[in-house]
N, C-alpha and C positions, 0 to 999 in steps of 0.2 A: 706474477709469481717468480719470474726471472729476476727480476729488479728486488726482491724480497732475500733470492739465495743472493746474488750477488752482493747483496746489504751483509749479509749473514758472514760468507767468505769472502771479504773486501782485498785477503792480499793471497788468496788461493791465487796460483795461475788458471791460467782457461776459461774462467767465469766470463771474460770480456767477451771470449766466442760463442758464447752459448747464444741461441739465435734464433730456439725452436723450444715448446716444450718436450720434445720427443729428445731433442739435446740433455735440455737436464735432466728428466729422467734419467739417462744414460751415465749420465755424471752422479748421480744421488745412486746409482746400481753399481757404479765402478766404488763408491765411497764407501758403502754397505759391505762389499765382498771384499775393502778392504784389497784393493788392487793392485795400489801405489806402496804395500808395506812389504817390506822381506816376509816370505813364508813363513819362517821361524818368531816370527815375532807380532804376525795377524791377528787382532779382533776378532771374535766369533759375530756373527752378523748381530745379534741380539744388541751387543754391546754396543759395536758400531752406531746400532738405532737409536739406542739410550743415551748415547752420547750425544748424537746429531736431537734429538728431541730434549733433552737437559740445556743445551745449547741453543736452539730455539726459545725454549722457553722464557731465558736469560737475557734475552738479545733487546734491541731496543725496536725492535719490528714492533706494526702495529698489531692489534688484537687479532684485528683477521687477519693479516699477514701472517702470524705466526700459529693460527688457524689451520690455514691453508698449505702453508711447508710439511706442517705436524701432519696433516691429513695423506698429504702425497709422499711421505716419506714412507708411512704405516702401507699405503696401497702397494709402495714397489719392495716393501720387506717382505708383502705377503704374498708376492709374486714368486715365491722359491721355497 
């Protein structure tokens, strides 16, 4: 699944470090909350989702690859 986001954000920085699922998790929670954007100009998490799932969906990942991003994206949106 690492090697699936990494496909996904080829020129994101820090993808190369990821090295755990517990990593990207963290990385998919910091992208959700919208971490990296000025406050004044944040995503609502919803969107954030929609967008990383719209983008999934688009991508040239396999079937079940983009199965399984879709899946653990939805797990740590429902996390909060």
């Amino acid at each position: 699944m690492i090697e699936a986001y990494r496909k996904l954000w080829p020129s994101r920085s820090g993808t190369g470090s990821i090295g755990s699922i517990e990593e990207l998790e963290q990385k998919i929670q910091i992208e959700l909350n919208d971490e990296l954007t000025h406050p004044r100009v944040r995503k609502s998490r919803q969107e954030k989702l929609d967008m990383a799932l719209q983008r999934i969906a688009e991508s040239d990942l396999s079937t079940a690859e983009q199965t399984e991003l879709a899946q653990l994206y939805k797990k740590i949106a429902a996390q909060e």
